[in-house]
C-alpha positions in Angstrom: 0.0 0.0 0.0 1.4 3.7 -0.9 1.9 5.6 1.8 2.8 8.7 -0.1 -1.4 9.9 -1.0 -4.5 10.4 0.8 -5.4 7.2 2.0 -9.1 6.8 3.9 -9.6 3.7 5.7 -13.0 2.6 7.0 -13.8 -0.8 8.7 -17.7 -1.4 8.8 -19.8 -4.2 10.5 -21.6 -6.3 7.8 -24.7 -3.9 8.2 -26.5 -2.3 5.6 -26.8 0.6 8.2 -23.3 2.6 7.5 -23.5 2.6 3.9 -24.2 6.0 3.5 -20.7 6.9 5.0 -19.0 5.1 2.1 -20.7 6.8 0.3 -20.4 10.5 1.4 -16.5 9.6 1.8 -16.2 8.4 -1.5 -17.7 11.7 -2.9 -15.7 13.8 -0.6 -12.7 11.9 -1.8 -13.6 12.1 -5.3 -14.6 16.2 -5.1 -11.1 16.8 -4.2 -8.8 14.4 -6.2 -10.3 16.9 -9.5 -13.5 14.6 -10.7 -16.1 16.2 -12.3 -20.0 16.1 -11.1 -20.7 12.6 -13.4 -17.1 11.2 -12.8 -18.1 11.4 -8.8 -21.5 9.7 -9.0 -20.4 7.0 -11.2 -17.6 6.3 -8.9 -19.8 6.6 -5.8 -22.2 3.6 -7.8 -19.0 1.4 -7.9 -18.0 2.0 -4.6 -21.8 1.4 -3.0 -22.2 -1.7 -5.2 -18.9 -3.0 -4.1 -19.8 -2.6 -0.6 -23.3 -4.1 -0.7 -21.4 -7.1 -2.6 -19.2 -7.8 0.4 -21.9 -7.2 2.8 -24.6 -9.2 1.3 -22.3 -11.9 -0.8 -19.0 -11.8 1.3 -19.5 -11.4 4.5 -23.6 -12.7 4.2 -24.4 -10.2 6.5 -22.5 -11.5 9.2 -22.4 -8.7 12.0 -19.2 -9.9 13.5 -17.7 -9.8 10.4 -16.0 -6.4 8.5 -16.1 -4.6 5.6 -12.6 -3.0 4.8 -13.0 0.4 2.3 -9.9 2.3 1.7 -9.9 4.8 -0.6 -6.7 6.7 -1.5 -5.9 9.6 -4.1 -2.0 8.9 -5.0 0.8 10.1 -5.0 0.5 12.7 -3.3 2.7 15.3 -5.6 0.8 14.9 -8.4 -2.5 13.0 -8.2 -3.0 10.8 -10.9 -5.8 7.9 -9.7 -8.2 7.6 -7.2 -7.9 4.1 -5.8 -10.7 1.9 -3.9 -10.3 -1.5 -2.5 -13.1 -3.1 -0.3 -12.5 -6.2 1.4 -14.0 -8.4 3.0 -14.0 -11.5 5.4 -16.1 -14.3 3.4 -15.2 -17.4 1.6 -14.4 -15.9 -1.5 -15.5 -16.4 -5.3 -14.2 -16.6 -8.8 -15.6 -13.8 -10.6 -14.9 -15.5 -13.9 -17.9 -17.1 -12.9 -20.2 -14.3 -12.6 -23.0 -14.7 -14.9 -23.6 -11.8 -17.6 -26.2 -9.1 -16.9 -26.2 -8.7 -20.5 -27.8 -12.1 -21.5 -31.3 -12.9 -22.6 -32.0 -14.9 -19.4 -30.3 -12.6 -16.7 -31.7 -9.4 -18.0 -35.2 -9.3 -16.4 -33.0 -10.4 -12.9 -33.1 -7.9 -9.9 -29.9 -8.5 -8.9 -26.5 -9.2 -10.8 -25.5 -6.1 -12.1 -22.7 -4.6 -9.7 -19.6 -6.2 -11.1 -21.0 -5.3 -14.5 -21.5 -1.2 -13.0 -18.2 -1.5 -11.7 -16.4 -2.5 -15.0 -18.3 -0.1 -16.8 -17.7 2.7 -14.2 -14.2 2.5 -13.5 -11.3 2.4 -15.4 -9.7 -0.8 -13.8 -11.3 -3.4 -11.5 -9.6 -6.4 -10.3 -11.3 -9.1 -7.9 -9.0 -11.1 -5.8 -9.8 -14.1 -3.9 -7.3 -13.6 -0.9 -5.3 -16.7 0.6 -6.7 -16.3 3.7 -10.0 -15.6 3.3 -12.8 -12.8 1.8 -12.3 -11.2 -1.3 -10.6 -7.8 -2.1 -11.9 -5.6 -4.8 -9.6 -3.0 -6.4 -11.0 -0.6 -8.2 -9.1 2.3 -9.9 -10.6 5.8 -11.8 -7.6 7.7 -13.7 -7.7 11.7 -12.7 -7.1 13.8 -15.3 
């Protein structure tokens, strides 16, 4: 992890409760690393839907286990990405596996979409399954 940016870090129960604050601190963090008003809210969908993913699908809602959101605008000289990794203490997937929002038979589905946001939304997303445990999400929006 760079320690040479603005790094946020937030740990969260697996509640639905303190999503909001992701949220407001991802905009915050977003405002001031340069984004523009549509950059910010499309950020702030990938950020929300990664966060509901590891509550919901990760950590399955589990109170006494976390949700890990940093979010860090590096370096620090001369900002050139805003970085966001959420992790979180679950089994793990393989999100080559996720089916495709896209297809005939998943697009009347009410769920299944936030990967897809996230890919469309950021400019890099990677999805780890950790050795020991959960999953971390990296997601990364150049600045201009």
């Amino acid at each position: 992890m760079s320690l040479d940016g603005h790094l946020i870090r937030v740990e969260l129960p697996s509640t639905f409760e303190l999503l909001d604050i992701v949220q407001l601190l991802s905009d915050r963090l977003s405002t001031l690393a340069g984004l523009d008003e549509d950059a910010v809210h499309w950020v702030s969908v990938a950020v929300r839907e990664s966060v509901i993913n590891a509550i919901k699908h990760g950590n399955r809602e589990d109170r006494r286990k976390h949700v890990t959101v940093e979010i860090e605008i590096t370096p620090r000289a001369e900002p050139r990405e805003l970085v966001v990794r959420v992790l979180d203490e679950g089994e793990g997937f393989d999100a080559e596996h996720i089916a495709n929002p896209l297809d005939p038979e998943n697009v009347l589905k009410s769920s299944g979409r936030g990967i897809f946001f996230m890919r469309n939304f950021m400019d890099d997303v990677s999805i780890v399954k950790r050795p020991e445990g959960g999953t971390l999400v990296r997601m990364t929006k150049k600045l201009a």
